[in-house]
N, C-alpha and C positions, 0 to 999 in steps of 0.2 A: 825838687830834690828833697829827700826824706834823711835826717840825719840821724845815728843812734851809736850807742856802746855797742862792738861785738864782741865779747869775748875777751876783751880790754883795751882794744881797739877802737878809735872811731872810723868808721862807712858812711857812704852816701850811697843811695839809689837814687836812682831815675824811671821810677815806675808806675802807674794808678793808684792811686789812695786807697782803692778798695781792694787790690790785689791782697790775698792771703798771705802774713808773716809765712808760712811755710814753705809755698813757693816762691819765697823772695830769698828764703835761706838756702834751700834747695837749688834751684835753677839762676839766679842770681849773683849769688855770692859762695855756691856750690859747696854747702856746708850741708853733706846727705847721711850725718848721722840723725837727723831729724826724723823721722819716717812718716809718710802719709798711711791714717790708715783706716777711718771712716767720714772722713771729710763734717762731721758735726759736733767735733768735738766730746764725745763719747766714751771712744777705747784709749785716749792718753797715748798711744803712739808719738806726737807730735809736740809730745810735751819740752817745753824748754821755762827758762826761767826769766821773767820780766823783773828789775829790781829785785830780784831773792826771789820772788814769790814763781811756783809752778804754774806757768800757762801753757793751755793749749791754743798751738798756733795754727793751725787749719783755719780757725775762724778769728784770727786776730788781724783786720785791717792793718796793713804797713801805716798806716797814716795814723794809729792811736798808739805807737811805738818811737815819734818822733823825739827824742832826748833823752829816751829811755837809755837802760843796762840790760841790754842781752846776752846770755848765757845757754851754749848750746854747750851737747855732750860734747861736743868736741874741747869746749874752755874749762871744762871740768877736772881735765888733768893737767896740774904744773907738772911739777919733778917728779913726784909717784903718781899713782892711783890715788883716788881718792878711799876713803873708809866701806863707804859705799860700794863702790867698785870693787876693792878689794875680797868684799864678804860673797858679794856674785861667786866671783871666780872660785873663793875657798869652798862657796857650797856647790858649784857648777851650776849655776842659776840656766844662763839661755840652751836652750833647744836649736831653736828654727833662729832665734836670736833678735827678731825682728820688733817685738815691743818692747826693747830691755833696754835702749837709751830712754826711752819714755819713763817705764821704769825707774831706772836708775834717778833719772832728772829729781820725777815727784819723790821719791824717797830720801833724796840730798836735800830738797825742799822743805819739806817735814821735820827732818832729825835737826839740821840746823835753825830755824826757823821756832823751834823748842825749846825753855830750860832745861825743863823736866816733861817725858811722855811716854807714856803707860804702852806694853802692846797691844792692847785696843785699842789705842789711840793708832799705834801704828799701823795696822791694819786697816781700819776706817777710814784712814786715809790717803789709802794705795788702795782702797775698795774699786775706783771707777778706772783706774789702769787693767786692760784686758788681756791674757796671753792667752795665744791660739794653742799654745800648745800644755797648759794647764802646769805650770810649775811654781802653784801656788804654794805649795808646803815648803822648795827651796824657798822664795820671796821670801815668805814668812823668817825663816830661819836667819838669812841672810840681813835682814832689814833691823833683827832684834842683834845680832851679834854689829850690826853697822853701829846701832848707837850705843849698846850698852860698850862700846869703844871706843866710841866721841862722848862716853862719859852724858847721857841724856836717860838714862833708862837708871 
């Protein structure tokens, strides 16, 4: 039995130690804001947050998350949107929509996780999150009005 934070909850699984966080969120414990979406860790689809920090879970053993703080897109909204979220919408960020929790995760990741960052900072690092459908110049826009609004920029 694997024990961890979800979302501010604590869960148990019952499942292989080597099974992938992603399918443990996914098919498990059926939290499919997650997205699979190269299986190596790559395109940031699957990104969620371990302790604060942006992971991607495709490749993250259930068994090196045991007493951790998980946070999926799903934990990511109390009572409103988050700033981040918010700035999506205002710029009409997703398309197809399918890597925008990934997205969204690593750029909540980033901006909070900053005193102070520059937008080259912000961009370099939403550089490895991939959209299929190229809505790079919203991101952009979106991610600079996210923080100079959480007061980081």
């Amino acid at each position: 039995m694997i024990e961890f934070e979800l979302n501010g909850s604590k869960v148990q699984v019952d499942v292989p130690p080597d099974t992938p966080l992603l399918w443990v969120l996914r098919e498990e414990l059926e939290l499919t804001g997650t997205k699979f979406g190269c299986g190596k860790a790559l395109c940031g689809s699957c990104t969620i947050h371990i302790n604060g920090s942006a992971t991607r879970s495709c490749v993250m053993p259930i068994s090196a998350v045991s007493g951790s703080s998980i946070t999926t897109i799903e934990g990511i909204q109390q009572n409103d949107l988050h700033p981040v979220q918010k700035a999506w919408v205002r710029n009409n960020v997703p398309q197809c929509g399918y890597c925008q929790s990934g997205q969204i995760m690593q750029a909540i990741s980033l901006i909070e996780n900053s005193e102070k960052i520059t937008e080259n900072q912000l961009l370099e690092g939403i550089n490895g999150n991939l959209c299929r459908c190229g809505t790079y110049n919203k991101i952009k826009t979106a991610l600079i009005e996210a923080a100079e609004e959480m007061g980081r920029i």
